[in-house]
mmCIF file of the N, C-alpha and C atoms, coordinates in Angstrom:
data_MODEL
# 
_entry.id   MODEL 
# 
loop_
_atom_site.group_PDB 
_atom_site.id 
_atom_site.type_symbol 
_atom_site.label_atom_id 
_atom_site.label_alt_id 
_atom_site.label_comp_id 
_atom_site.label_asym_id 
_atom_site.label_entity_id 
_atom_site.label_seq_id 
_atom_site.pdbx_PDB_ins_code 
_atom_site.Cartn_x 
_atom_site.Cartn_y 
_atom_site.Cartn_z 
_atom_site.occupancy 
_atom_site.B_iso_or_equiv 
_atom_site.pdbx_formal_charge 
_atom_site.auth_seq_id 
_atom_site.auth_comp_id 
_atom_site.auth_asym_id 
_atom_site.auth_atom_id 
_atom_site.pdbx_PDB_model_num 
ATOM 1   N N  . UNK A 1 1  ? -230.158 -68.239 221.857 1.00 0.00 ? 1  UNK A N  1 
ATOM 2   C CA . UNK A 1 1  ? -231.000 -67.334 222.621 1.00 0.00 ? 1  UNK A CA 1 
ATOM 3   C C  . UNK A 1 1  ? -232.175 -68.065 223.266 1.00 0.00 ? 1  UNK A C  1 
ATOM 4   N N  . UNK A 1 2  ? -232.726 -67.655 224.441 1.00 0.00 ? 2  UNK A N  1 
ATOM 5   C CA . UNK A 1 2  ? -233.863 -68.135 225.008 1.00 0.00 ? 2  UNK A CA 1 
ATOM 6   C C  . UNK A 1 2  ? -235.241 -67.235 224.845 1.00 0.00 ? 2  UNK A C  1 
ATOM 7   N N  . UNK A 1 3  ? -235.725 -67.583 224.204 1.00 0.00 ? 3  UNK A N  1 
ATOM 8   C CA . UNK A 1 3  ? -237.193 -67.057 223.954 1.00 0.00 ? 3  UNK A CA 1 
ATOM 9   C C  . UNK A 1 3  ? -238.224 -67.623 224.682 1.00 0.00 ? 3  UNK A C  1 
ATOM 10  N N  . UNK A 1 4  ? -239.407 -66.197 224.949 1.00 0.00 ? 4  UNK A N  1 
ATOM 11  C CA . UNK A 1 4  ? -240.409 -67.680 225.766 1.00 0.00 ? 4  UNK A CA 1 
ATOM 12  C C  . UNK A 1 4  ? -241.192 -66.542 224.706 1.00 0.00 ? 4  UNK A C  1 
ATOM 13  N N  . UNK A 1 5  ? -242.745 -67.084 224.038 1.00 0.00 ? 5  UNK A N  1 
ATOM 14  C CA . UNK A 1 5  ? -243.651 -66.120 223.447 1.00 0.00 ? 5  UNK A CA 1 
ATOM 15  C C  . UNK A 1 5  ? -244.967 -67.213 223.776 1.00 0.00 ? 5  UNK A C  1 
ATOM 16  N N  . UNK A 1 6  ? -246.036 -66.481 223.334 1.00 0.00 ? 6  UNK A N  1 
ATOM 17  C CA . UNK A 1 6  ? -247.687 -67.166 223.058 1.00 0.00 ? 6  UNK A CA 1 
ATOM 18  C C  . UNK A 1 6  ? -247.572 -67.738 222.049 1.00 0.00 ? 6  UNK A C  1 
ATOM 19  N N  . UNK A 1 7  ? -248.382 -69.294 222.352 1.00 0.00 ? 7  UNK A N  1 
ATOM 20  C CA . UNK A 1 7  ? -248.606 -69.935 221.467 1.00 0.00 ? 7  UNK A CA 1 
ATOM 21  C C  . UNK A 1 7  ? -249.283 -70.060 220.134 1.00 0.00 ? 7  UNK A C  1 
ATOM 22  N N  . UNK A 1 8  ? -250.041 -68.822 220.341 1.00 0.00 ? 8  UNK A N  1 
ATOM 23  C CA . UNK A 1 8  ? -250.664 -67.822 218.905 1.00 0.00 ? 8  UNK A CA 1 
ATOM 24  C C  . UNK A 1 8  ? -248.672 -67.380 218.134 1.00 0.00 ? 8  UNK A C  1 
ATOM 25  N N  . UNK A 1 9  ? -248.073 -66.554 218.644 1.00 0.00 ? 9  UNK A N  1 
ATOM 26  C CA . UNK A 1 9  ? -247.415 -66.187 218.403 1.00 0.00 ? 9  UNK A CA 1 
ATOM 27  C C  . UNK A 1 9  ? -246.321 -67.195 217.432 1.00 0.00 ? 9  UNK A C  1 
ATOM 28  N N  . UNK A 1 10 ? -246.082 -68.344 218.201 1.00 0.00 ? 10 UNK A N  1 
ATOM 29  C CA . UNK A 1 10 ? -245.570 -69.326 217.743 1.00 0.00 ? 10 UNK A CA 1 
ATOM 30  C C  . UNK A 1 10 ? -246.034 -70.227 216.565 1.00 0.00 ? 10 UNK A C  1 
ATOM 31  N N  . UNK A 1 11 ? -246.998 -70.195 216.394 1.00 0.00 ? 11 UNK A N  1 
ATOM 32  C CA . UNK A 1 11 ? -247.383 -70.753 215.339 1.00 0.00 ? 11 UNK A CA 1 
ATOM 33  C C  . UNK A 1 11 ? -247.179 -70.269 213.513 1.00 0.00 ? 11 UNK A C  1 
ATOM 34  N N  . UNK A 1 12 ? -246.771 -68.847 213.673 1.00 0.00 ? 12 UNK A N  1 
ATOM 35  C CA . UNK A 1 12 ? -246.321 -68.299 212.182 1.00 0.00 ? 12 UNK A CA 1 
ATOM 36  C C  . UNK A 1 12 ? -244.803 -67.474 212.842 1.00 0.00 ? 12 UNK A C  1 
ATOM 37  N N  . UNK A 1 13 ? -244.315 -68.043 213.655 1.00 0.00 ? 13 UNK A N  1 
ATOM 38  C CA . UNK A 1 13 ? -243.287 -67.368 213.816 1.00 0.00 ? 13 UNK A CA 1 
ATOM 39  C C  . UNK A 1 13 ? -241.690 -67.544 212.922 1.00 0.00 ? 13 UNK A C  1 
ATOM 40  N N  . UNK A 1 14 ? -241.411 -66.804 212.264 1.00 0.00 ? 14 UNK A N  1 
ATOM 41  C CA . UNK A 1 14 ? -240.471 -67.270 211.290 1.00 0.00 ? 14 UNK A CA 1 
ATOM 42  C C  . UNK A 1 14 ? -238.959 -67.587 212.218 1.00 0.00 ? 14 UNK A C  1 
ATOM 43  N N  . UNK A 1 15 ? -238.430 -68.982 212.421 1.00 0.00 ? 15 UNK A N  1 
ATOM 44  C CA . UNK A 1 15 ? -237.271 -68.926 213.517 1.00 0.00 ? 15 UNK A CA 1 
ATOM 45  C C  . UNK A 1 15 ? -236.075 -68.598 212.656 1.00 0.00 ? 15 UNK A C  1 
ATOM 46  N N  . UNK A 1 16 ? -234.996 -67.924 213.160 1.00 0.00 ? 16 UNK A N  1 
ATOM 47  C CA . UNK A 1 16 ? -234.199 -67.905 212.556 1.00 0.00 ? 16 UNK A CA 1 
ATOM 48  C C  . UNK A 1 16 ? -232.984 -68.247 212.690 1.00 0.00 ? 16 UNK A C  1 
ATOM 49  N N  . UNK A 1 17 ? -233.238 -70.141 213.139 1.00 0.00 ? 17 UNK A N  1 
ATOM 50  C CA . UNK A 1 17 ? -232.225 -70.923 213.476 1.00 0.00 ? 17 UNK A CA 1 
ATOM 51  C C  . UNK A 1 17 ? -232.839 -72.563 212.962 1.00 0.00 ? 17 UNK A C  1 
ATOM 52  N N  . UNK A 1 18 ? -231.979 -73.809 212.673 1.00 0.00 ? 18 UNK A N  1 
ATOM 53  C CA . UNK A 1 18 ? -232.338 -74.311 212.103 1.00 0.00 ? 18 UNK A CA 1 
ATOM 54  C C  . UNK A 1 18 ? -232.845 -75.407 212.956 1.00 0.00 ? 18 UNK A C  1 
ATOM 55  N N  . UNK A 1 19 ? -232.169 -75.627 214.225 1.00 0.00 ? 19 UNK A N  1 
ATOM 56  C CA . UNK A 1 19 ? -232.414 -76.075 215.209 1.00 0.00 ? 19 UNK A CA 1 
ATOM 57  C C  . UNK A 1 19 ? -233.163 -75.668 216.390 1.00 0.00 ? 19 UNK A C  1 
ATOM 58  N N  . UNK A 1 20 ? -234.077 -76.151 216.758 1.00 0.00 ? 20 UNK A N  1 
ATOM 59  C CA . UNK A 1 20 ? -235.119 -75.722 217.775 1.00 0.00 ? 20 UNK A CA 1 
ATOM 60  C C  . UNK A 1 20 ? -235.330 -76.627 219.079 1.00 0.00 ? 20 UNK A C  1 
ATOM 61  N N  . UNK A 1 21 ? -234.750 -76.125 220.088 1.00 0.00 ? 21 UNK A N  1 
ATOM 62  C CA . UNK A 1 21 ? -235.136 -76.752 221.608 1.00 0.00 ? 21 UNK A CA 1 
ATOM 63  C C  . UNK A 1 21 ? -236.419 -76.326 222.536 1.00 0.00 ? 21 UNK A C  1 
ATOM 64  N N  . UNK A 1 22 ? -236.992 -77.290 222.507 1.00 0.00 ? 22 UNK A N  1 
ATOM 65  C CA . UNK A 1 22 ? -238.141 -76.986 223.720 1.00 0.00 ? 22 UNK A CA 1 
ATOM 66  C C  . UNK A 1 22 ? -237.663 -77.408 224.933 1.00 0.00 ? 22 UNK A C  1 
ATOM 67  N N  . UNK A 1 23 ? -237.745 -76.755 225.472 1.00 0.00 ? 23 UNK A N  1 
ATOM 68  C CA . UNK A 1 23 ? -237.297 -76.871 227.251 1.00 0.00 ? 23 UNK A CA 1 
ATOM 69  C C  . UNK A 1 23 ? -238.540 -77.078 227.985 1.00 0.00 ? 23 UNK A C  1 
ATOM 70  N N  . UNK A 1 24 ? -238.901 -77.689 228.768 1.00 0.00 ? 24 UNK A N  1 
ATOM 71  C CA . UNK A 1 24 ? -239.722 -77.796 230.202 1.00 0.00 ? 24 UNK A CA 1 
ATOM 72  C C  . UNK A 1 24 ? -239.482 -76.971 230.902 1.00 0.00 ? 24 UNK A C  1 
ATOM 73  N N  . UNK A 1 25 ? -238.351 -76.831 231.303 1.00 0.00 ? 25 UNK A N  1 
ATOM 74  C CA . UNK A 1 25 ? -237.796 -76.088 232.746 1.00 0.00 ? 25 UNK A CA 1 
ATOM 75  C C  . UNK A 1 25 ? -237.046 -74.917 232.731 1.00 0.00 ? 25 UNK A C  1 
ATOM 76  N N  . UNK A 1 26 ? -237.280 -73.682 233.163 1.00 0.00 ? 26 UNK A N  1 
ATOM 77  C CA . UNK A 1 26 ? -236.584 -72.301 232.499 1.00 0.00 ? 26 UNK A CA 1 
ATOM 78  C C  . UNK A 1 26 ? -235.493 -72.142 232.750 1.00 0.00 ? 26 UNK A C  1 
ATOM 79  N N  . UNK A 1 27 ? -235.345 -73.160 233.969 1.00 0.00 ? 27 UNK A N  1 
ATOM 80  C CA . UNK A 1 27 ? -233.562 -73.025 234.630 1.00 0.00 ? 27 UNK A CA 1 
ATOM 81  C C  . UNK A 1 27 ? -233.298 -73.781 233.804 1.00 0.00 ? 27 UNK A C  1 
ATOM 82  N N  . UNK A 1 28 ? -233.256 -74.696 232.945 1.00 0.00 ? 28 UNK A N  1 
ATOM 83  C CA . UNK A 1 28 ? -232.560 -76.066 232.378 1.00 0.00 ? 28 UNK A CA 1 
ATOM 84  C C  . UNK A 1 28 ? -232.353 -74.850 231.454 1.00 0.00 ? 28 UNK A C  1 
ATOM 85  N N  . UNK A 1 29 ? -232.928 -74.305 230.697 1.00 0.00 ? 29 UNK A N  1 
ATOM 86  C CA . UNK A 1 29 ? -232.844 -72.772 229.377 1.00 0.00 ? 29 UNK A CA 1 
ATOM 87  C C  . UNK A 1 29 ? -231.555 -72.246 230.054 1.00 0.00 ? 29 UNK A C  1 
ATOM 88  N N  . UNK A 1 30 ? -231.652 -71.805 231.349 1.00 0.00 ? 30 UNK A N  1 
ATOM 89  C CA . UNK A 1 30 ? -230.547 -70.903 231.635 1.00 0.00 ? 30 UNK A CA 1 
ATOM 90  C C  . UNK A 1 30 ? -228.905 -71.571 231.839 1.00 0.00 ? 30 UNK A C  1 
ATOM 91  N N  . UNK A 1 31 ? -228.998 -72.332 231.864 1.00 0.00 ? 31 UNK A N  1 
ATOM 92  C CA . UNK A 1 31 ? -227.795 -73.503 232.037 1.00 0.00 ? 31 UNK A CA 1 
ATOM 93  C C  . UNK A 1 31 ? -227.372 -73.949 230.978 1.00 0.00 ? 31 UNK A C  1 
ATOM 94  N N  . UNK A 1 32 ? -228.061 -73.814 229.545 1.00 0.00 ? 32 UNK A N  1 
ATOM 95  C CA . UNK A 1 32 ? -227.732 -74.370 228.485 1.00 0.00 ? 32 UNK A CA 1 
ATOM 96  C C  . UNK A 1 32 ? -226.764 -73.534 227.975 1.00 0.00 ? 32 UNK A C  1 
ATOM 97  N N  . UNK A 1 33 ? -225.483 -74.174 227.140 1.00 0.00 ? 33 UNK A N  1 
ATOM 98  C CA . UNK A 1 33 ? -224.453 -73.334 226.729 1.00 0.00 ? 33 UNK A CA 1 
ATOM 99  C C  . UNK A 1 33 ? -225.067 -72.918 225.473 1.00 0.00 ? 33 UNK A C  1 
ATOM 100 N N  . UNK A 1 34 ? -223.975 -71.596 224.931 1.00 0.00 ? 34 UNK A N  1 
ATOM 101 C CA . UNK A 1 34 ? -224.518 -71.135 223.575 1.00 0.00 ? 34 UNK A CA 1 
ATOM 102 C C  . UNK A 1 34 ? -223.841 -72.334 222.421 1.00 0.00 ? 34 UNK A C  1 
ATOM 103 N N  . UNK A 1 35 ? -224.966 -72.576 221.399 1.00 0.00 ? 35 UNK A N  1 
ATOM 104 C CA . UNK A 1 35 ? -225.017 -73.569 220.492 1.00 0.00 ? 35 UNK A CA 1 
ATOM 105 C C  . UNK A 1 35 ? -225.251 -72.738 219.278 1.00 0.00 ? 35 UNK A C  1 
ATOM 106 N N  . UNK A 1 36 ? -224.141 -73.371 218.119 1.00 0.00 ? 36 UNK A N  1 
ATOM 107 C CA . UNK A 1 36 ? -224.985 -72.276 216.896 1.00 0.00 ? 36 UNK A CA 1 
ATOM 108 C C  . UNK A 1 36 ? -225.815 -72.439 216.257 1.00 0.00 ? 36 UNK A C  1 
ATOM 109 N N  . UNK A 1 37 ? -226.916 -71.629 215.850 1.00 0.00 ? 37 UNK A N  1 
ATOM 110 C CA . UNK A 1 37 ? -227.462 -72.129 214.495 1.00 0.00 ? 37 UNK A CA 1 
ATOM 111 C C  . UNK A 1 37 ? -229.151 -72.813 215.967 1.00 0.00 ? 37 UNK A C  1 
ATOM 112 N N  . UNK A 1 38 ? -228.956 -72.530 216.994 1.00 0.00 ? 38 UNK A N  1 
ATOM 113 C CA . UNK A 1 38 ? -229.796 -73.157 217.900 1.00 0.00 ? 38 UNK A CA 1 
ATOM 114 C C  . UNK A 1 38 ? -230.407 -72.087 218.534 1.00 0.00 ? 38 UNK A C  1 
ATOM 115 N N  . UNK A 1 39 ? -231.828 -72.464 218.925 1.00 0.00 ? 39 UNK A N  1 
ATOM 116 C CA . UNK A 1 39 ? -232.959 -71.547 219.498 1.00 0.00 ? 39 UNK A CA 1 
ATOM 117 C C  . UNK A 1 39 ? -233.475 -72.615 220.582 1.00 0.00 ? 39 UNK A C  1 
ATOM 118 N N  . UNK A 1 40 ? -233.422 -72.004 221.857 1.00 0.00 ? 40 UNK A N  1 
ATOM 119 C CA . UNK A 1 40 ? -234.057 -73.279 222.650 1.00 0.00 ? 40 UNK A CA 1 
ATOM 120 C C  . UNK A 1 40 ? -235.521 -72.181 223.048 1.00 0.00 ? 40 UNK A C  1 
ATOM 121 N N  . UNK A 1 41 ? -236.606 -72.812 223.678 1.00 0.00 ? 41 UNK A N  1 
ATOM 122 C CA . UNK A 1 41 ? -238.363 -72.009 224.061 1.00 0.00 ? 41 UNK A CA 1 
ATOM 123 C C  . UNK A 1 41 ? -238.482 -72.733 224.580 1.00 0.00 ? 41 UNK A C  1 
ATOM 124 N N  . UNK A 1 42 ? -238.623 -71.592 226.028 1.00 0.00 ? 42 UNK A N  1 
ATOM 125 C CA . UNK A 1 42 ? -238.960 -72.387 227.186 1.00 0.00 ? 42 UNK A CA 1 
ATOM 126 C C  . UNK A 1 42 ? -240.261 -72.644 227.686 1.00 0.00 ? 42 UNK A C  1 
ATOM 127 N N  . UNK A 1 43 ? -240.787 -73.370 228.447 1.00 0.00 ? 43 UNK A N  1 
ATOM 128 C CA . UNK A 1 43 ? -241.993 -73.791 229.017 1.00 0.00 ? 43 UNK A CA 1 
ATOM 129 C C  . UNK A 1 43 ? -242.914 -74.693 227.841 1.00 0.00 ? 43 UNK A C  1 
ATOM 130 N N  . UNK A 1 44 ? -241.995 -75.337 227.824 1.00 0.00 ? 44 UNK A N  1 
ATOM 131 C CA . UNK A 1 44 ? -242.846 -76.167 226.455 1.00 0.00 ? 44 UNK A CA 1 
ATOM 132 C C  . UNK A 1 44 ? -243.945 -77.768 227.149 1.00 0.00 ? 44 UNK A C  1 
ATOM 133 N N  . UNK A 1 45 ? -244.240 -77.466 228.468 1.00 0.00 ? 45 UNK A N  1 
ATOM 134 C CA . UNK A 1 45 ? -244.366 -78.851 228.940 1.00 0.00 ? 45 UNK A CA 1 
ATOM 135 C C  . UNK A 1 45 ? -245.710 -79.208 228.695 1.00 0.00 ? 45 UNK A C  1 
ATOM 136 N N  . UNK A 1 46 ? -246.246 -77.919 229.056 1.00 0.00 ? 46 UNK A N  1 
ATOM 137 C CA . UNK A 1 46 ? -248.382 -78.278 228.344 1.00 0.00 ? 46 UNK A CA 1 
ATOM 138 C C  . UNK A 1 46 ? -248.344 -77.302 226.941 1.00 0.00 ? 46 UNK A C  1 
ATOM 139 N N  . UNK A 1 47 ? -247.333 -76.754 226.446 1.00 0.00 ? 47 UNK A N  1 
ATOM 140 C CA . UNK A 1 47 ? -247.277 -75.694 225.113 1.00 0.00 ? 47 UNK A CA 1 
ATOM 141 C C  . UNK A 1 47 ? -247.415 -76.539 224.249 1.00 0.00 ? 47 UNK A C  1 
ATOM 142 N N  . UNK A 1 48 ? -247.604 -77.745 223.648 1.00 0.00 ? 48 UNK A N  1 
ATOM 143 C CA . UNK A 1 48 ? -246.586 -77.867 222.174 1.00 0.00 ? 48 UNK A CA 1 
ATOM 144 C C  . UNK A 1 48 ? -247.788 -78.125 221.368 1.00 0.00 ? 48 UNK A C  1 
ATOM 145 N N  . UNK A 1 49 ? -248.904 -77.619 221.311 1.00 0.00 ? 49 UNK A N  1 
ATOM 146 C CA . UNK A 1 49 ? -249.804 -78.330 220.107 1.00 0.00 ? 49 UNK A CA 1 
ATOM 147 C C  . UNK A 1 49 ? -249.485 -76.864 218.621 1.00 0.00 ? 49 UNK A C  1 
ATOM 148 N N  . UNK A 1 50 ? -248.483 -75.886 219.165 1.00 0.00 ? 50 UNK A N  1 
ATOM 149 C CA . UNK A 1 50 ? -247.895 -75.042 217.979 1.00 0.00 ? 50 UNK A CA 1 
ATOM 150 C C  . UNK A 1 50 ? -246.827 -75.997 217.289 1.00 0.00 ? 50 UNK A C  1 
ATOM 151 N N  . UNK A 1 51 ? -246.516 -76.932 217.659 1.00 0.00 ? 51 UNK A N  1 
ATOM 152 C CA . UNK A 1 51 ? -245.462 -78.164 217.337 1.00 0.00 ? 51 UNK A CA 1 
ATOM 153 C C  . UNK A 1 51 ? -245.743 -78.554 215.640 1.00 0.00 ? 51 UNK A C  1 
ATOM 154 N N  . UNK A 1 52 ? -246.945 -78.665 215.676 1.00 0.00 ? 52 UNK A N  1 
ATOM 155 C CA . UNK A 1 52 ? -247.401 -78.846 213.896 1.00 0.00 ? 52 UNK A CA 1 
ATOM 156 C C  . UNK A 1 52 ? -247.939 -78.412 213.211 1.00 0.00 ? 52 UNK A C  1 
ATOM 157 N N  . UNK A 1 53 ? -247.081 -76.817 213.145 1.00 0.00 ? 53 UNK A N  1 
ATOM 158 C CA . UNK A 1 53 ? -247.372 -75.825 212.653 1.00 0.00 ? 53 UNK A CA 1 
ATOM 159 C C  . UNK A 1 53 ? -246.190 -76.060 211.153 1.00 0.00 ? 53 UNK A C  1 
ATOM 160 N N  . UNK A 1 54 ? -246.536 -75.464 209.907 1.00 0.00 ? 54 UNK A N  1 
ATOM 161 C CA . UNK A 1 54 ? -245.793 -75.605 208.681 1.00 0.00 ? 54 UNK A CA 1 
ATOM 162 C C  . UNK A 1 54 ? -244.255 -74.509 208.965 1.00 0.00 ? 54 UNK A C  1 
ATOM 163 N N  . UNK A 1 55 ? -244.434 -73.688 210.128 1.00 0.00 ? 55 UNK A N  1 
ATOM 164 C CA . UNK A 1 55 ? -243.415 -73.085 210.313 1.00 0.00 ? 55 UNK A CA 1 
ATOM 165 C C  . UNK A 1 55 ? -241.911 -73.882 210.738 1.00 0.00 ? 55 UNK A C  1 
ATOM 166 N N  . UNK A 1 56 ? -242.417 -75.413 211.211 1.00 0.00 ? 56 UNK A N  1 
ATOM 167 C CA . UNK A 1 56 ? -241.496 -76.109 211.098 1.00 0.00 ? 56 UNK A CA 1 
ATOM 168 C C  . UNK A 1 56 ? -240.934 -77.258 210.956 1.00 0.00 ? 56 UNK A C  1 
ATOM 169 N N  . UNK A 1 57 ? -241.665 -77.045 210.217 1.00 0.00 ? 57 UNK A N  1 
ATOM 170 C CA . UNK A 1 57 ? -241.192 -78.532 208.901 1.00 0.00 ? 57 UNK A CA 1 
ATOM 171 C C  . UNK A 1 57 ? -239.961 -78.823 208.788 1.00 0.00 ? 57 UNK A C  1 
ATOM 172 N N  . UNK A 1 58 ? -239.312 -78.117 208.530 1.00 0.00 ? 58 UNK A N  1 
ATOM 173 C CA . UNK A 1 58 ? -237.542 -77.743 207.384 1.00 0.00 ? 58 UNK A CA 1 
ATOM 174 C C  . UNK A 1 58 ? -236.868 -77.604 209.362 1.00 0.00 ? 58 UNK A C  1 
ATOM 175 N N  . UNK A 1 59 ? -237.302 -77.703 210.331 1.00 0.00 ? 59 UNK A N  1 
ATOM 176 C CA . UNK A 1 59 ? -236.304 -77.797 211.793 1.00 0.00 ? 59 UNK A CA 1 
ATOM 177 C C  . UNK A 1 59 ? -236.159 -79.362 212.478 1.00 0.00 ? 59 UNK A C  1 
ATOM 178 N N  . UNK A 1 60 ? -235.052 -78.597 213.227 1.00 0.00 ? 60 UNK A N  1 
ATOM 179 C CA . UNK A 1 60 ? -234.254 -80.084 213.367 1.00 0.00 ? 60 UNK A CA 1 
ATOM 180 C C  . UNK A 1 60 ? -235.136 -79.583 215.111 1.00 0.00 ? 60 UNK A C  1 
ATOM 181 N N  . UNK A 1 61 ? -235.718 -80.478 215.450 1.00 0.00 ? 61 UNK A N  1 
ATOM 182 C CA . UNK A 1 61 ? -236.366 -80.208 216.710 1.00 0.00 ? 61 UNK A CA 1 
ATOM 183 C C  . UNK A 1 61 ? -236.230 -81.033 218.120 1.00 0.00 ? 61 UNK A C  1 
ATOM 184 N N  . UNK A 1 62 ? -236.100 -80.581 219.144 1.00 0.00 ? 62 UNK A N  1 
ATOM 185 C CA . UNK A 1 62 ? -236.100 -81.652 220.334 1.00 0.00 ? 62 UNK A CA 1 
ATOM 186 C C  . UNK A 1 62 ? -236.403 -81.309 221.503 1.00 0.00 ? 62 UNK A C  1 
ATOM 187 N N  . UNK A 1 63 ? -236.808 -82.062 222.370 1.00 0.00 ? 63 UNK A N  1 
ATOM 188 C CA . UNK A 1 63 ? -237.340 -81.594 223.719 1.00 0.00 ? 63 UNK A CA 1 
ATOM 189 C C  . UNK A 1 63 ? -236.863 -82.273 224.846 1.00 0.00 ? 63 UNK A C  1 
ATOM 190 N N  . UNK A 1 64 ? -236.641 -81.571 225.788 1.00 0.00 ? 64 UNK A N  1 
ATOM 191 C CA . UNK A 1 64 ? -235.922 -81.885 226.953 1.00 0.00 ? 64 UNK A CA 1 
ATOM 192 C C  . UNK A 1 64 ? -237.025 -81.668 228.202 1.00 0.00 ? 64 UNK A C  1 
ATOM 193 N N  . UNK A 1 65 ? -237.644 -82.313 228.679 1.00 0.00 ? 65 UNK A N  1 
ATOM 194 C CA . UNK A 1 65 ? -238.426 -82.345 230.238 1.00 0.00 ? 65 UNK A CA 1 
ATOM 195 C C  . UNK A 1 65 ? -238.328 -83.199 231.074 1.00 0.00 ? 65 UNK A C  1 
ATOM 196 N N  . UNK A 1 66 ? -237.766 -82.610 232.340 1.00 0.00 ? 66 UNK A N  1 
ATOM 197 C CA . UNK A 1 66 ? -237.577 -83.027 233.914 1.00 0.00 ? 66 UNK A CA 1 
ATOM 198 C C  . UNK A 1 66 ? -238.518 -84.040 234.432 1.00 0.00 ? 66 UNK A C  1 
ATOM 199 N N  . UNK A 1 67 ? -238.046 -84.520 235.157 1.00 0.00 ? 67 UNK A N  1 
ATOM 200 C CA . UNK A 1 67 ? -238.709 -86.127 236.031 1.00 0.00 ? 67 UNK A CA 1 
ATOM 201 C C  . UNK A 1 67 ? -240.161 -85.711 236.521 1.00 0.00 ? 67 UNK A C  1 
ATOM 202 N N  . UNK A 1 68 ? -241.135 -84.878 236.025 1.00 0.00 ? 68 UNK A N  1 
ATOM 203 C CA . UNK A 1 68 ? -242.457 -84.799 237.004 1.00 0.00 ? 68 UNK A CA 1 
ATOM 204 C C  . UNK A 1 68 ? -243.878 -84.394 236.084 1.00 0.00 ? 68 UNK A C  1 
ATOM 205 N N  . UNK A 1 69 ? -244.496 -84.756 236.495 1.00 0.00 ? 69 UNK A N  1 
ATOM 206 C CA . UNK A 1 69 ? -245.698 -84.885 235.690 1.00 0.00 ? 69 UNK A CA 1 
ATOM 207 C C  . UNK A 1 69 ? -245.424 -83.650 234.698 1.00 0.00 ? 69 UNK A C  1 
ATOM 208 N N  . UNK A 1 70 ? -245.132 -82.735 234.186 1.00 0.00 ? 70 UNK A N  1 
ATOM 209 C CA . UNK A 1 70 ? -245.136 -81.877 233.392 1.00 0.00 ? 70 UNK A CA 1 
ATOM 210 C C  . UNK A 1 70 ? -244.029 -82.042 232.052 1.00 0.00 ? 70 UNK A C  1 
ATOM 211 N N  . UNK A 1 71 ? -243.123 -82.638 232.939 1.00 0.00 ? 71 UNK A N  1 
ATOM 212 C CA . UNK A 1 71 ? -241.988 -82.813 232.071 1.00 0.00 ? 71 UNK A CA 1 
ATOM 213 C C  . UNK A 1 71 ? -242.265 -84.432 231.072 1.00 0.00 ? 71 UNK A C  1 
ATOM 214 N N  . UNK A 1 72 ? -243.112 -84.879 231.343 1.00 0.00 ? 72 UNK A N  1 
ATOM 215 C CA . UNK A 1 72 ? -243.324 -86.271 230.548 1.00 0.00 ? 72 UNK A CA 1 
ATOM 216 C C  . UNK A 1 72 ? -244.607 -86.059 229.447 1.00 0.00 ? 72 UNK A C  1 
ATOM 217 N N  . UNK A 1 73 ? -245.340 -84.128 230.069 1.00 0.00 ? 73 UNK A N  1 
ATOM 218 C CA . UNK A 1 73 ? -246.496 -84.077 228.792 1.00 0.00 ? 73 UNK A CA 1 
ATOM 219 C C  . UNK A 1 73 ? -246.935 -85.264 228.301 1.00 0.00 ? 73 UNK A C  1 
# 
């Protein structure tokens, strides 16, 4: 599923997948095939200081951003 929420929000958000994708780009979200057990959140390119939050410790995590100043955060 593609979720986008506030970064308040994200920070005690309980995921309920074990794997977690941050996306840059909302079209790159929409193009992604369904994966199981996977949560991709989009607009992660100036988002991620919810990144070291204890909510996800125990996730397998990764980020994907496009060739332009946003996507290299």
């Amino acid at each position: 599923p593609l979720m986008r929420l506030t970064s308040h929000t994200l920070k005690s958000y309980d995921f309920p997948a074990d794997n977690i994708l941050i996306i840059e780009n909302d079209q790159s979200c929409y193009s992604l095939p369904k994966m199981p057990n996977t949560i991709a959140i989009s607009g992660g390119g100036k988002n991620v200081a919810w990144l070291f939050e204890s909510c996800l410790l125990n996730k397998n995590l990764a980020y994907w951003g496009d060739i332009d100043a946003d996507g290299f955060f």
